[in-house]
N, C-alpha and C positions, 0 to 999 in steps of 0.2 A: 504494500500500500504506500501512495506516495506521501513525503513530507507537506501538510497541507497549512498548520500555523505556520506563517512569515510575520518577521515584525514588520510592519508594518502602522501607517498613523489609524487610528480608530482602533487596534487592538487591542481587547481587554486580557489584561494580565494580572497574576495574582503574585506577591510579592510576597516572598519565601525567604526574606531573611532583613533582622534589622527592626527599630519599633512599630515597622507599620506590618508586622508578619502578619500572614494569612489575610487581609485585605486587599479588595479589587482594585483596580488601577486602570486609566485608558492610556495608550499613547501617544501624546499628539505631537511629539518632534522624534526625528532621530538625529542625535547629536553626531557618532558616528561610530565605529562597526562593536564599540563596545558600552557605549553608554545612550540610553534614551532619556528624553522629558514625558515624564507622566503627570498625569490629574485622577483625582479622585474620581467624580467631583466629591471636594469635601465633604458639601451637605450629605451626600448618601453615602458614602463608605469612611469617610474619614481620613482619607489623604489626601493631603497638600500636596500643590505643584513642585514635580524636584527633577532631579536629575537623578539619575540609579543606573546601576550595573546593570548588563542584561543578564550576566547571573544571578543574579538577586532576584529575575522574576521568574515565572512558571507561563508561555503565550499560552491561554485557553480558543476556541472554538469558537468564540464570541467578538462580531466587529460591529462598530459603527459607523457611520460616513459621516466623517466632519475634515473640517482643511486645517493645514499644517499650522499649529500653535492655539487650536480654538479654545475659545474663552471658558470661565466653570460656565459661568449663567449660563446658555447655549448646550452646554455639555450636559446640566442637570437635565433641562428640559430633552434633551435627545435618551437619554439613561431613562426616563421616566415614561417617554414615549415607547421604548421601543423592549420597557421590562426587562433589563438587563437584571437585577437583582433577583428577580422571581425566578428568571432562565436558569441562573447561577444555582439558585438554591434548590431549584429538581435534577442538577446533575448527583451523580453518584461522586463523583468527587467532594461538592462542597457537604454531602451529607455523608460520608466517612472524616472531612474536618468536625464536622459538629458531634461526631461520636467522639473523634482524640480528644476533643477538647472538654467536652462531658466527662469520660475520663481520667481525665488529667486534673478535673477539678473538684473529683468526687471525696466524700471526707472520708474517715476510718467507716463511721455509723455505714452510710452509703455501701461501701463498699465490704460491710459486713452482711447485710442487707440484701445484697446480689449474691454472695458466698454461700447463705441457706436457702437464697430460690432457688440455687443450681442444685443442692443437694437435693433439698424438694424435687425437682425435676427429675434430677438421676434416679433416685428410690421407684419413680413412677413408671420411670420406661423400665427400670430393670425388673421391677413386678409385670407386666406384659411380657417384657421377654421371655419370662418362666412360664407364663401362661403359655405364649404360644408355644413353648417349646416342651411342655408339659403335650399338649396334643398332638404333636407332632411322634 
């Protein structure tokens, strides 16, 4: 299968290291072959206009059509038109982030909690297993 994310201006990327981790980003310059200017837009994801490494980001599947340097105002209104958050949040991607992150923030109790529904659970299927294998 061919390589199909290019950077490219309008590409939404998720930025994978540094304090704006795991947040969306568009890209409305290319600086050059190692660094770009992203936008949030702030209002919806929470990043500020900057400069960043392309390794720093992850290009997703996701473009918009705007011109080279466009402004937040403009940008929110296009992100809001064209449901770029809601897109984001039915991929399988951004919903294995919200499980690390659920995880990552679970407390002892929580995670005691999940420890005896699993037990729970094991107990249940391993009594069916005897049944069926009782009849068998």
């Amino acid at each position: 299968m061919p390589f199909n994310n290019f950077v490219e201006i309008g590409r939404i990327a998720l930025i994978t290291r540094g304090p704006d981790r795991n947040k969306l980003c568009t890209i409305v310059n290319v600086i050059d072959s190692n660094w770009v200017q992203v936008d949030g837009p702030e209002a919806l994801t929470g990043v500020s206009r900057q400069a960043i490494r392309l390794t720093d980001v992850a290009l997703t599947k996701f473009t918009v059509r705007i011109s080279v340097g466009q402004r937040n105002k403009l940008l929110t209104q296009i992100w809001k038109r064209d449901n770029i958050l809601e897109q984001w949040n039915n991929t399988a991607w951004a919903k294995k982030l919200a499980v690390r992150s659920t995880r990552a923030n679970a407390t002892d109790f929580d995670k005691f909690k999940i420890m005896l529904a699993k037990k729970k659970r094991r107990d249940v299927v391993h009594k069916e297993f005897l049944k069926v294998k009782k009849s068998n």
